[in-house]
N, C-alpha and C positions, 0 to 999 in steps of 0.2 A: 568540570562544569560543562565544554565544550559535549563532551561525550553524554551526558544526560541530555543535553536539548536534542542531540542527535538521536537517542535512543526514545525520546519521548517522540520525536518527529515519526522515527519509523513506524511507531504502535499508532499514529494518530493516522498515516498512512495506511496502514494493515488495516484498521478499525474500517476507514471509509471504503476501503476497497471490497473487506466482506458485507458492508452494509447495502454498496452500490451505488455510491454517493459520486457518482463522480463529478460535480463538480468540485466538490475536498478533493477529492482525488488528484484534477488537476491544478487546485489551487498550490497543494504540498510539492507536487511537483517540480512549479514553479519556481519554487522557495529552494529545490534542491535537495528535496528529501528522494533517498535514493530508495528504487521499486524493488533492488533485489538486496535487500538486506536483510536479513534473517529473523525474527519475531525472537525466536529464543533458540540457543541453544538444542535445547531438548526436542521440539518442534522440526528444527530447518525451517520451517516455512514462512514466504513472502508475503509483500502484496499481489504480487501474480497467481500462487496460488490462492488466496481469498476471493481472488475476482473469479478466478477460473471455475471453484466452487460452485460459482452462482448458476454455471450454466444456464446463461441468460442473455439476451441482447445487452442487457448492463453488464453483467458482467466481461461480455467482449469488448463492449467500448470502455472499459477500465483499463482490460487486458491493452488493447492499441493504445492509449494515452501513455500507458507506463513504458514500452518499447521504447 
């Protein structure tokens, strides 16, 4: 059970970081949802790469909030 709420956190984290939300961003954070955990398997990828994607000012300030 533990591990689903963990695994939903992280996709909910991923989601806002590719979206550019940052303030979900830093709300999840807050809560303890970890920036470098991996989306999936198959992937590797973060929420740091989703922010980074954006190549954008939001996107950097996703990228600094999750450091």
């Amino acid at each position: 059970m533990v591990a689903n709420c963990a695994d939903r956190g992280n996709r909910a984290l991923f989601e806002a970081a590719a979206e550019g939300d940052l303030e979900d961003v830093e709300a999840l954070l807050e809560l303890g949802t970890d920036p470098n955990a991996i989306l999936s398997e198959d992937t590797k990828l973060t929420a740091l790469h989703a922010a980074a994607m954006l190549d954008n000012d939001r996107g950097y300030e996703i990228v600094k909030a999750c450091l």
